[in-house]
C-alpha positions as CSV (number, residue, x, y, z in Angstrom):
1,X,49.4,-14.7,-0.1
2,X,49.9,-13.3,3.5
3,X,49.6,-9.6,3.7
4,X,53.3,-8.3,4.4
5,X,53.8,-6.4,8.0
6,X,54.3,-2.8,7.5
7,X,58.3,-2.9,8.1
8,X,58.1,-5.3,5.2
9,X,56.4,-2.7,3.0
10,X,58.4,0.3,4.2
11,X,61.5,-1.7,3.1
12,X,60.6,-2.7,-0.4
13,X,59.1,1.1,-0.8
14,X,62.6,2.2,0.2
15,X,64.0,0.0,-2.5
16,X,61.1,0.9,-5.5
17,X,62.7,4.3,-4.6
18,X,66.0,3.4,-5.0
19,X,65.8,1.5,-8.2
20,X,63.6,4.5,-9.5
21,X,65.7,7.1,-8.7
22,X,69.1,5.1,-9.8
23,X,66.9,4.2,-13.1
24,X,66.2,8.3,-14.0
25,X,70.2,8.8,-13.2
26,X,69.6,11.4,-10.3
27,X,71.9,10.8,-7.2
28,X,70.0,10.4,-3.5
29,X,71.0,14.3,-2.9
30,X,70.2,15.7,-6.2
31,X,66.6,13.8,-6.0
32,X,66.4,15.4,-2.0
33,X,67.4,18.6,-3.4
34,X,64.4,18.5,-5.9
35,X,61.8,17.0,-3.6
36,X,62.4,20.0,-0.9
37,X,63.2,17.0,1.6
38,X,66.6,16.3,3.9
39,X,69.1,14.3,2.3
40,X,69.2,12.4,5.8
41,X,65.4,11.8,5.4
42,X,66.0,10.8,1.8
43,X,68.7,7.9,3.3
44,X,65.7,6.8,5.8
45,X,63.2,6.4,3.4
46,X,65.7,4.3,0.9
47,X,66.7,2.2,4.2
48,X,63.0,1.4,4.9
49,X,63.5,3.2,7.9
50,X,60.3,5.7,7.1
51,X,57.3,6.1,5.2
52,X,56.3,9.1,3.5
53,X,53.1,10.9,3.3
54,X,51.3,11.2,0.1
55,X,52.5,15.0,-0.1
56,X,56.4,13.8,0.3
57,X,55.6,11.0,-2.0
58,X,54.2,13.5,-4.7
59,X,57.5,15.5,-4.1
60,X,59.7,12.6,-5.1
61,X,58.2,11.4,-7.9
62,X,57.6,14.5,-9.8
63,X,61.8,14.6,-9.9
64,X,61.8,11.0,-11.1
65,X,59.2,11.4,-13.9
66,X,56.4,9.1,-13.0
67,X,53.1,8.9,-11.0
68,X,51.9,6.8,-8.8
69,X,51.4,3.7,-10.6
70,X,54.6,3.9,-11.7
71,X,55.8,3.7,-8.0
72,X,52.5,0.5,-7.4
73,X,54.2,-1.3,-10.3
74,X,57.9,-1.6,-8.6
75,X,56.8,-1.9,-4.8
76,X,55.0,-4.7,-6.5
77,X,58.0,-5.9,-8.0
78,X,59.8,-5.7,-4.6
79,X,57.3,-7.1,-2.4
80,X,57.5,-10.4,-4.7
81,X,61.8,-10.5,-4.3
């Protein structure tokens, strides 16, 4: 299997956030408002448009309930669509 490009992975991380935060039931803002992060950085990230850093990762997925391999197991899933 070819290694994706890193647009490719910056998309399907936007998604495994997506389908994580739609899973727990939080809206885009609420799961911003929680992080400490812009709702319009929030809608980037979800569009595949940026990548965050560990520390902003961390910050989302503390709202969300899970840990990183949570968040390995779906941009998995995505990068296999």
């Amino acid at each position: 299997m070819r290694d994706p490009s890193a647009a490719a992975v910056r998309r399907a991380l936007g998604k495994a956030i997506r389908r994580l935060r739609e899973h727990a039931g939080i809206s885009q803002e609420q799961l911003a408002l929680e992080s400490g992060i812009g709702r319009s950085y929030m809608g980037r990230l979800e569009r595949g448009e940026a990548s965050p850093t560990y520390v902003t990762a961390r910050k989302l997925l503390r709202p969300l309930g899970i840990g990183f391999g949570g968040l390995g197991t779906e941009l998995d899933r995505q990068l296999k669509k």
